[in-house]
N, C-alpha and C positions, 0 to 999 in steps of 0.2 A: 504494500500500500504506500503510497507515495506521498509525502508531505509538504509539495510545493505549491499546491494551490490556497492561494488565502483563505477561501473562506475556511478552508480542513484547517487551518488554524488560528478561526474568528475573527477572521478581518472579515468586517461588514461588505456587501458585494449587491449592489445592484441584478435585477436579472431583467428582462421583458416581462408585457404581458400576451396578450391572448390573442397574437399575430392575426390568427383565421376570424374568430368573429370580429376583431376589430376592419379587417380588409370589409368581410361581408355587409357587413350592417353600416359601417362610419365611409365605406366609400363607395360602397355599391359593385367591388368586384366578384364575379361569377369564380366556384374553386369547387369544381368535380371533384367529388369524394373528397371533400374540404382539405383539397393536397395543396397549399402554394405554391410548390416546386418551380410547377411551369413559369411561373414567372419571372424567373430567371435568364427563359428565354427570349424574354425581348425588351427592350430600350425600356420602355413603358412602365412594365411589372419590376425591373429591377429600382427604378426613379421612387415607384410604390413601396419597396422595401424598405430603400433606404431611408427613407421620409418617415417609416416606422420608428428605423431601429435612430433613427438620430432623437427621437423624442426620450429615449432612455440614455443615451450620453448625456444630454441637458442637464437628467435628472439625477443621475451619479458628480455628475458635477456641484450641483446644488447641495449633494449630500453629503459630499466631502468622504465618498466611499468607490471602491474597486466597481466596474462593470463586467457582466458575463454575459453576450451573445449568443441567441442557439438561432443556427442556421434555418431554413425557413423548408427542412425536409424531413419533417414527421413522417410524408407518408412516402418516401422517396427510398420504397423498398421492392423488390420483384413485382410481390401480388398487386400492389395497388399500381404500380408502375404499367405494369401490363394490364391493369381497365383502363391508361388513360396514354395508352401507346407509347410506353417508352421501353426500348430493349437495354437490355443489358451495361454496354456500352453507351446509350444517353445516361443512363441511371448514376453508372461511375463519373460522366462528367459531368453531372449537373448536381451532384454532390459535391465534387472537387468545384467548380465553379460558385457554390453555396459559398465556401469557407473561403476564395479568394476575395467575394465580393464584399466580407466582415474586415479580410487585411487589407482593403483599401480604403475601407470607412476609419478604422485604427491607426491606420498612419494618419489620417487629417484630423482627427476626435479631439486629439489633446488631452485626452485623460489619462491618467499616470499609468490604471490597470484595466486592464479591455482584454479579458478571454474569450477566446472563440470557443464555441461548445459544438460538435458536430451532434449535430439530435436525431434521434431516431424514434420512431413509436414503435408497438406492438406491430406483430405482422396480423393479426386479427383486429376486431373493434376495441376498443380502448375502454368500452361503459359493458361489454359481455364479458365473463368468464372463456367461457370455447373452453374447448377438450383441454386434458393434461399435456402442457408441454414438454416434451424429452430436451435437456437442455444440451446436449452434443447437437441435434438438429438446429438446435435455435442458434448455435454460434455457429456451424456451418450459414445456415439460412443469413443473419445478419452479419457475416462477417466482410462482405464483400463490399457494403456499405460503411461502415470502418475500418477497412483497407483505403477506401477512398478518402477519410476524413485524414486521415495517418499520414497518406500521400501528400495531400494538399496541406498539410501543417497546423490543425486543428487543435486546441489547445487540453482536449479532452470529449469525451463523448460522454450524452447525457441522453440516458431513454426513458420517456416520457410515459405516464397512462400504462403500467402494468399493472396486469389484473391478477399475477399467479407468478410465484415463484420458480417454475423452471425456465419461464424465458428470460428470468433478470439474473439467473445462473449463467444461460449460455452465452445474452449479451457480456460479460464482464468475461468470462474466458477469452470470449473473442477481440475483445478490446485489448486482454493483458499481452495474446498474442501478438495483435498489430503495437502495443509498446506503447498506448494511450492509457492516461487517467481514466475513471468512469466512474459515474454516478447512476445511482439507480431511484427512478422516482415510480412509485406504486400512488396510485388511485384507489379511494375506500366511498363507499357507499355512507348513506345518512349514519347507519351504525356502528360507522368505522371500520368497519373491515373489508376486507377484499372484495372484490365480486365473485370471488370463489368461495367466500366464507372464513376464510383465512383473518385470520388477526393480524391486526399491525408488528405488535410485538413477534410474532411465530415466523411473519414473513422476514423481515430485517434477520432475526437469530437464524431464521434457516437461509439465506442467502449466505450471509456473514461465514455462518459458518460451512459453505462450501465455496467460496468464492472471495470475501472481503473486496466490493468495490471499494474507493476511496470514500467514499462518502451514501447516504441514503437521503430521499427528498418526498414529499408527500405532494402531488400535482388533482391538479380537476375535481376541487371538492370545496366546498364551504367550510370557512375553520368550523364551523359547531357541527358539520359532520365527522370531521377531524379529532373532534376533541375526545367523543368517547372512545376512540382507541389508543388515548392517551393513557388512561387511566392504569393507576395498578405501578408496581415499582420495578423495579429493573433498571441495569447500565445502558439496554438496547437503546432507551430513549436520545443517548449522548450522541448515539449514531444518524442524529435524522440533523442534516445542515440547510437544508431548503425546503421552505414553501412556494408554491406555485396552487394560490385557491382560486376559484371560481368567485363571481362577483353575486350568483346568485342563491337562493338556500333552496332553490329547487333539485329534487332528486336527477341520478342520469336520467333514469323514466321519464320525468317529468321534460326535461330541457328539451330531450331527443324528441318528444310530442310537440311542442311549442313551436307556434309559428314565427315569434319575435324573438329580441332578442331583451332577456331578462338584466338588464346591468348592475342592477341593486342601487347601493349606494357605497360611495367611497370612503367617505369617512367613518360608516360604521362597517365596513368590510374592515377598515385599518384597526378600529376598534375590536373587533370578534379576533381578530389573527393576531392582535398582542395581548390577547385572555391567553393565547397558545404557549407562548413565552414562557413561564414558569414550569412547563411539560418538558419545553426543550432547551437546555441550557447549549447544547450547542448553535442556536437558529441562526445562520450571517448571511444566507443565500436567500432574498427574500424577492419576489414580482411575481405575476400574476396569470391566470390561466381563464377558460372560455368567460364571454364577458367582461372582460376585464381590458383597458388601454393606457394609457398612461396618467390618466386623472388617478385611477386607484393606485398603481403601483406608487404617484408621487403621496399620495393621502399616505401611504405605508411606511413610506420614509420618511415623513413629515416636513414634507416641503411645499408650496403651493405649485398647482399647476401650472406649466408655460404659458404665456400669451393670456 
């Protein structure tokens, strides 16, 4: 396990918020199988990115704290690759082109610490369980997507929305293999646990204990879904470095029915996520997931928003 990323040793770190619905709803672009990948490929979509992710340099600025980038390819993995025609080879460049398009916003940013996170999601839905993962398939299956982060000089890989412990097994093997950091970020339902059923606490101890990412992160949830899987004692908690909540207190069920888009509110999302605080004595990796733009993630770090 490797100790050079700040936040793995509490220096506070900026992250984004919630790329895809912010695109969908605040600008009105169209994202098949809510992948932004594509938009890499053209003048246009890349101008759309940037114009995201500089709202979060701003506000690492303002906060007098580290920022961490995650490349804008959640879904920028074979299966979903292939519903939205990309082979093989686009998949490895428009990954590698992901993580260059962060080192030239980095070199202009002017912020002291700017990681690039090569991100990956689940190879299924990120709000279902789906079958048991065998985790040698999952590091096969993802590894060729972290070959490419590796390639291109990413600063670490971060997989997002796991539902079940054997594929945040095989991602981290696959990572240690390519020579990258990884963080592993698990999603939990209103009860706090998996959408397999699994426990906060049981997933982190059983990952950890066949694998040891650098770090563990909790993403796509409301902290007060969050919070009951806090509960109860154990060192496991020390292990969780980032949050990434959801803006709304709606269930998956619920959001995935919903025709709009739920934002909440930002300064009592900031509110419910630093009731989490006292859970996790590690927390320094803190922004924002579905619903969520840069009004909440600045409400979190307690800065006002730009403009």
């Amino acid at each position: 396990m490797t100790t050079s990323l700040p936040q793995s040793s509490g220096r506070p770190v900026v992250t984004d918020g919630g790329l895809e619905t912010d695109l969908i709803y605040h600008h009105g672009v169209d994202l098949p199988y809510f992948a932004a990948f594509p938009l890499l490929d053209d003048e246009r979509g890349r101008e759309l990115l940037l114009r995201y992710y500089n709202e979060y340099v701003d506000i690492a600025r303002r906060a007098g704290a580290g920022l961490q980038l995650e490349t804008p390819t959640y879904k920028a993995n074979p299966d979903w690759g292939d519903r939205l025609g990309y082979t093989t080879g686009d998949l490895r460049r428009v990954n590698r082109d992901a993580v260059v398009l962060l080192q030239r916003l980095r070199d202009r940013a002017g912020v002291e610490t700017l990681l690039i996170s090569g991100n990956l999601g689940p190879r299924g839905d990120g709000y279902v369980a789906g079958d048991t993962v065998d985790p040698d398939e999952a590091a096969a299956y993802h590894a060729p997507q972290i070959e490419a982060f590796a390639d291109a000089g990413a600063d670490l890989v971060t997989a997002l929305t796991l539902t079940g412990t054997g594929e945040a097994v095989g991602i981290v093997r696959a990572a240690r293999a390519a020579g990258l950091p990884v963080a592993v970020s698990f999603t939990v339902e209103v009860d706090g646990r998996l959408p397999d059923g699994t426990s906060l606490a049981a997933a982190v101890t059983t990952v950890d204990a066949e694998g040891r990412p650098d770090y563990f992160m909790v993403n796509c949830a409301h902290p007060t879904h969050i919070a009951p899987g806090l509960t109860g004692g154990g060192d496991w908690r020390t292990r969780i470095v980032g949050l990434r909540a959801n803006a709304s207190v709606l269930s998956h069920a619920e959001l995935d029915a919903a025709d709009e888009l739920d934002e909440g509110d930002p300064v009592q999302l900031a509110r419910a996520q630093d009731a989490l605080r006292p859970h996790l004595p590690s927390l320094a990796l803190i922004g924002g997931c579905c619903g969520t733009d840069a009004r909440h993630v600045a409400a979190m770090w307690g800065v006002a928003p730009a403009g």
